[in-house]
Each structure stands twice: as structure tokens, then as C-alpha cells.
C-alpha positions as CSV (number, residue, x, y, z in Angstrom):
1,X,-18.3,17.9,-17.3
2,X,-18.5,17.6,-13.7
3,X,-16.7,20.5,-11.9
4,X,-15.4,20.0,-8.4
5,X,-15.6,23.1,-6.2
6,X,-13.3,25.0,-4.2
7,X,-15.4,24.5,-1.1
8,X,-15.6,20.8,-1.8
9,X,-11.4,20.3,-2.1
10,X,-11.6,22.1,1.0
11,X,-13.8,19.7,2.8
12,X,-11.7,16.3,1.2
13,X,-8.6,18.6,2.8
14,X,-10.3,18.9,5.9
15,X,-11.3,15.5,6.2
16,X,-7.5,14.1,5.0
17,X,-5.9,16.4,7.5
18,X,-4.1,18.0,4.8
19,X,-3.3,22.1,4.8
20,X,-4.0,24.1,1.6
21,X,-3.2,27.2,-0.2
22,X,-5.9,29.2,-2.1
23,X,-3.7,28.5,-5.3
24,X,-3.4,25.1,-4.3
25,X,-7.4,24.5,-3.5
26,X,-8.1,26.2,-7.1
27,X,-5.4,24.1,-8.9
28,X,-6.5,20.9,-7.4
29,X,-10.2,22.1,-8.1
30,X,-9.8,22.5,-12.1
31,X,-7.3,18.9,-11.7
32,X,-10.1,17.0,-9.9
33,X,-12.7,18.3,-12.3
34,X,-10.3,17.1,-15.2
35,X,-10.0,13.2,-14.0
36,X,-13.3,13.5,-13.4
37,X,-14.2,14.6,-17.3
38,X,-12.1,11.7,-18.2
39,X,-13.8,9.3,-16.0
40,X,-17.0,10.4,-17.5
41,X,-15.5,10.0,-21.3
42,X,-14.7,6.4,-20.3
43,X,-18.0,5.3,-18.8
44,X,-19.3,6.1,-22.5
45,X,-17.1,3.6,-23.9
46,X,-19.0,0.5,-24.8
47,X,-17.1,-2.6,-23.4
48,X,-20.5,-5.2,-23.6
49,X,-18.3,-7.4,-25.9
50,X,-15.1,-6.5,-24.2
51,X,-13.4,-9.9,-22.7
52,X,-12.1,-9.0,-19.0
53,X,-8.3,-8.4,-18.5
54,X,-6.8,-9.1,-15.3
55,X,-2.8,-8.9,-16.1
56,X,-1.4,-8.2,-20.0
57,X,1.6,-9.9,-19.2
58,X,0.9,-13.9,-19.8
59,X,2.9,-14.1,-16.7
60,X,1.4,-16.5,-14.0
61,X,2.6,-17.7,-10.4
62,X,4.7,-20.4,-9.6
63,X,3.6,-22.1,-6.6
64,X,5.4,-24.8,-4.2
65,X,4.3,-27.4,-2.2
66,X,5.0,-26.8,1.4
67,X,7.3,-29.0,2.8
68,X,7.9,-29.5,6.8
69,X,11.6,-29.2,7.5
70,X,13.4,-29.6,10.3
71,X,16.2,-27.1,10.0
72,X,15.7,-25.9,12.5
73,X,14.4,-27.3,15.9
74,X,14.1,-25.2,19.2
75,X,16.2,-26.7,22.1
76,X,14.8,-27.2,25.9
77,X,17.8,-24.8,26.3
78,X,15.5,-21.4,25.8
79,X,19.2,-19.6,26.4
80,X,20.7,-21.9,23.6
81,X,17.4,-20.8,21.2
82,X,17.7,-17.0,22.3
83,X,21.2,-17.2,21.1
84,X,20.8,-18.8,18.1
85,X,17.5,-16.5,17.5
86,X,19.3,-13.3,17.8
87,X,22.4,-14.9,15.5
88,X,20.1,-14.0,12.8
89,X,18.9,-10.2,13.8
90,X,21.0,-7.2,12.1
91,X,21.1,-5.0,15.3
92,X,20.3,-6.6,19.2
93,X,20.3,-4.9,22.5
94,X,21.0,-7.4,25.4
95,X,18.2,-10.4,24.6
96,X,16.4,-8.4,22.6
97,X,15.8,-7.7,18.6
98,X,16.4,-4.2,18.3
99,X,13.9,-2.7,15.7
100,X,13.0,1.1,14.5
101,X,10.4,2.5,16.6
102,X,6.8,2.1,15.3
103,X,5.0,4.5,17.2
104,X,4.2,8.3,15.9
């Protein structure tokens, strides 16, 4: 069974920017090295007469046609549109859509 090191958790840490305890470097160590062993059992499996499975379910998609409707149609009045585009936002500031903040 392949055994994944302390040193080598450390350096998948390192690179995902993630702090670790000892305990936790040695836990994740012997958990690693576990899915690992597994892995390792199931490439000995032979699947040459194994038919490919994409979904189990029998379930498939139901597709539309698109269809051009003319619902709605912007106005030459952009103050008429802006109104009528921000009738439709949950929270607005002046002429704008307010939205969370996506920077970090």
C-alpha cells in the first residue's frame, strides 16, 4: 500500500495555503494513505467487459426549442428601460443594481 508522508501532506498544505497541526499532518497522512490503498484495490478490478455507465438513473434531458419573443423590447427612452430594468432587481441604489461585493 502506498503510504503518503508527513513531509508530503506538508508540502500539498504548503502549496493549498492551508495551516496544519502535527496531529492533523499525521491524521491526514494515515487518511491519504488509506484512499490511496483503496484506489490501488480498485485498479485491480478487471472492468475489460464492463459496459460504461454515465448516469444510473434512466433519467435524460428535456430540451426546448428556442423561440424569439418579444416580451420584452428596449425603448429609445434609455430612462424608460433603466426603470423598467431595475423593476426587476431585489435591492437598487439610485440607477444602479445593488449586488454583494465580489472582491476578497
Amino acid at each position: 500500500m502506498t503510504k503518503i508522508s508527513k513531509s508530503e501532506v506538508e508540502k500539498i498544505a504548503e502549496l493549498s495555503k492551508i495551516h496544519l497541526t502535527d496531529n492533523e499532518k499525521e491524521k491526514y497522512s494515515n487518511e491519504l494513505s488509506s484512499v490511496l490503498g483503496y484506489v490501488e484495490k480498485l485498479q485491480k478490478i478487471k472492468t475489460d467487459n464492463v459496459e460504461e455507465t454515465s448516469q444510473v438513473t434512466g433519467l435524460t434531458n428535456i430540451y426546448r426549442e428556442d423561440k424569439v419573443s418579444n416580451i420584452w423590447k428596449a425603448d429609445k427612452d434609455v430612462k424608460k428601460n433603466t426603470k423598467e430594468l431595475l423593476s426587476n432587481a431585489k435591492e437598487k441604489k439610485g440607477d444602479y443594481i445593488k449586488v454583494k461585493q465580489m472582491l476578497g
